[in-house]
Structure formats: C-alpha cells, structure tokens
C-alpha positions in Angstrom: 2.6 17.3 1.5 -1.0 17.1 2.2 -3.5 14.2 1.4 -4.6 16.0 -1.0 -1.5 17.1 -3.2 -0.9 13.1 -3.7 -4.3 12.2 -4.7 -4.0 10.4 -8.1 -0.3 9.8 -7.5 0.0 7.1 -4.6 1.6 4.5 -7.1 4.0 6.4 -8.6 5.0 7.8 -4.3 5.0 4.6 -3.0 8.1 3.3 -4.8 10.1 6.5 -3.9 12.0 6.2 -0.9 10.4 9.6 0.6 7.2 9.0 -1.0 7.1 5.6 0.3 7.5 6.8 4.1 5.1 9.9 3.4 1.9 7.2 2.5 3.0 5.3 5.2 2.5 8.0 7.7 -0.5 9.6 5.5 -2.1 5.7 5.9 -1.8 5.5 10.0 -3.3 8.9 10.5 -5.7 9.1 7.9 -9.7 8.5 8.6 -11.2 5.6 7.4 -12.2 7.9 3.8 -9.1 8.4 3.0 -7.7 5.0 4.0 -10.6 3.7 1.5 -9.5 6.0 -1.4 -5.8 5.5 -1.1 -6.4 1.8 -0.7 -8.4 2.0 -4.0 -5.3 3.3 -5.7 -3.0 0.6 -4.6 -5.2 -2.0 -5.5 -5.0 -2.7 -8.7 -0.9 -2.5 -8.2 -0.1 -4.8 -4.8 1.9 -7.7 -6.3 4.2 -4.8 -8.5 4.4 -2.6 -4.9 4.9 -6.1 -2.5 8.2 -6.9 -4.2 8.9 -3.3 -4.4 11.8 -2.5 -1.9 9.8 0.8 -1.0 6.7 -0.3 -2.0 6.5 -3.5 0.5 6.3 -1.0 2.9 3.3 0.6 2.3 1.6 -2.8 1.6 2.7 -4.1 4.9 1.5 -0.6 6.9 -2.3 -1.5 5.3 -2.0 -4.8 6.7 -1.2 -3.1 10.1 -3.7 -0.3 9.6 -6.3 -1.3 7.7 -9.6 -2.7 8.1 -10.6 -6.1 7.5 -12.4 -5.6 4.2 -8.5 -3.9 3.3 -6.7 -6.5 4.6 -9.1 -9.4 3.3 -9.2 -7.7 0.0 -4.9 -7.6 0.0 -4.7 -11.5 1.1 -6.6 -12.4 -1.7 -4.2 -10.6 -4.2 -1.4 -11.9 -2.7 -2.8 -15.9 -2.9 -1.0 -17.7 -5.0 2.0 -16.2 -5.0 3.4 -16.3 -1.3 6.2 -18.6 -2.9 7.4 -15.7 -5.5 7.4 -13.3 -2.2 9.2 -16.0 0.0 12.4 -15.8 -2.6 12.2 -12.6 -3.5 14.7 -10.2 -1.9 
C-alpha cells in the first residue's frame, strides 16, 4: 500500500499486526511531510497505541525516526504515566 491509500487510517493500521509493520516501514522512509502528517494522526492516540502490542511498535519507530519536535512532543504524552508502561505487558 502506498502512503497515500492509508491516509486517514494510521490508527486503525497501527494496531494490526501487518498494518503495524507497514507504518513502521512507511515512517523510516517517508520525508519529513509525511512523517509530520502521519505523526499528526497518532497524536492524539499514543498512550492507547504505547500499550498496544502492535501499536508500541510504531510509537517506538517515531522515537527512532523522528525529529525532535516528534519525539519532544511524544515524551510529553507519555509523562506521567511511565509507571502504567513499566507494568504493563
């Protein structure tokens, strides 16, 4: 699938196995636009897709390939509940 064909639908692919490993690919090659506009969609979902089993996955590959304001912007969702994420499975 193609950037593209997903746009609009990141959440709901990033808790599917394939899905999952398809954003995290899309997210290392994409340019910084599309980094931007998928980021945008995860947003407002990181603490439901960082417990996620699939999900984590995708939050973990912005950490690796994001830019600071991404990664800044993801450490200041996940304040505050590092203790949840340290027990959860």
């Amino acid at each position: 699938m193609e950037y593209n064909e997903l746009k609009g639908r990141m959440k709901e692919f990033s808790v599917d196995q394939g899905g999952s490993r398809l954003i995290q690919h899309m997210f290392e090659t994409a340019n910084w636009d599309q980094k931007s506009q998928i980021f945008g969609e995860l947003i407002g979902d990181v603490l439901n897709l960082t417990v996620d089993s699939f999900g984590n996955y995708v939050i973990q590959r912005i950490f690796e390939h994001g830019n600071k304001s991404h990664k800044r912007t993801l450490t200041d969702q996940l304040m505050g509940h590092i203790h949840e994420f340290s027990v959860h499975m």
